[in-house]
N, C-alpha and C positions, 0 to 999 in steps of 0.2 A: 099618723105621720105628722110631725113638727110643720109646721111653717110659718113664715115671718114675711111679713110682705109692706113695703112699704109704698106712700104714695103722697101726692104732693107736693114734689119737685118741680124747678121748671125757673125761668129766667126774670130775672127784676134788674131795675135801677139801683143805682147806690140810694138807700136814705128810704128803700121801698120795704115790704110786707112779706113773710111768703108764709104758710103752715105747711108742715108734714105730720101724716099720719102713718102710727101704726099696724097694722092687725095680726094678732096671732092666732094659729089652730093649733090645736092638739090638747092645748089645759088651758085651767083657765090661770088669771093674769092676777089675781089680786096680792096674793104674798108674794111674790117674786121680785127679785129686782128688776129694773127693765132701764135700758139706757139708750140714747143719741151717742151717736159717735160718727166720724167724717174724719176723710182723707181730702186733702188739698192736693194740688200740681203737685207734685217733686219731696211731699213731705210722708211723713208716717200716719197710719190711724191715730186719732187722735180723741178725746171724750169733749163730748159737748155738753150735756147734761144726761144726770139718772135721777130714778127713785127708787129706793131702797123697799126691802119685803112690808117693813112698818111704814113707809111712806114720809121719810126725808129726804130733801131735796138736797140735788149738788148742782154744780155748773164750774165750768168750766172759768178761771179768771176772763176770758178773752169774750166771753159771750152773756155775762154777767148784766144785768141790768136793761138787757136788749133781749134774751130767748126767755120763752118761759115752756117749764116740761109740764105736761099733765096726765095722770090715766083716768080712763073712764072703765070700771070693774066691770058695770054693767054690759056697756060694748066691747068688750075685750079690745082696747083700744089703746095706744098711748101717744101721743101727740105732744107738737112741738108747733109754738108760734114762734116765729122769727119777726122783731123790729128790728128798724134801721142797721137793715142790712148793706155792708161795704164789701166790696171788690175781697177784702181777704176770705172771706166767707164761702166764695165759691170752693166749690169742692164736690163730691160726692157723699152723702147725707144715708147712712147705717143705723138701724136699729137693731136691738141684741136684747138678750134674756135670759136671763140664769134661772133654769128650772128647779132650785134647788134651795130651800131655805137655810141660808146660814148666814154668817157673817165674812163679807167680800169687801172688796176694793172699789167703790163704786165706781169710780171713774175708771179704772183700770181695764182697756178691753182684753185682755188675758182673764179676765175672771167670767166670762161669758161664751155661754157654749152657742145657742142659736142667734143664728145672725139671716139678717135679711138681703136682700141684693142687689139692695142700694137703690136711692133715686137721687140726679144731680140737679143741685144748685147751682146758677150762675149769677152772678153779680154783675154787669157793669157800671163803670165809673160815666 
């Protein structure tokens, strides 16, 4: 049985730190794509960062320069540092996984079958 768990979450200041980790079970993690994705207040899922089966990186404009994605093959792991984090940032913080080698949408969470069940982020200003 699949699962996706994510963990990491939890509350900071504007201009603060935070990491989230991922871990998956079921297969292992090294060609597959694997992605960040988040939901804010009142908004839609939305992508924050992926990497791809060959291991190209995306991100999202909005978080660009401030997250960085990374897997660990060995730990079936994929992780997410967050800097200078701001108040829009809060949200609900997804991790996802397309078990499936091909060519996909990376940012796109419609192209992702397992998802994890989320840990939240808080921001205050």
């Amino acid at each position: 049985q699949v699962q996706v768990m994510e963990s990491g979450g939890g509350s900071v200041q504007a201009g603060g730190s935070l990491s989230l980790s991922c871990g998956v079970s079921g297969y292992t993690l090294s060609s597959f794509c694997m992605g960040w994705f988040r939901q804010r207040p009142g908004k839609e899922r939305e992508a924050v960062a992926a990497i791809d089966g060959r291991g190209t990186i995306y991100y999202a404009p909005s978080v660009k320069g401030r997250f960085t994605i990374s897997k660990d093959n060995a730990e079936g792991t994929l992780l997410l540092r967050m800097n200078n984090l701001n108040p829009d940032d809060t949200g609900t913080y997804y991790c996802a996984t397309e078990p499936v080698i091909r060519t996909l949408q990376a940012l796109d969470p419609g192209e992702y079958r397992d998802w994890g069940q989320g840990t939240q982020v808080t921001v205050s200003s």
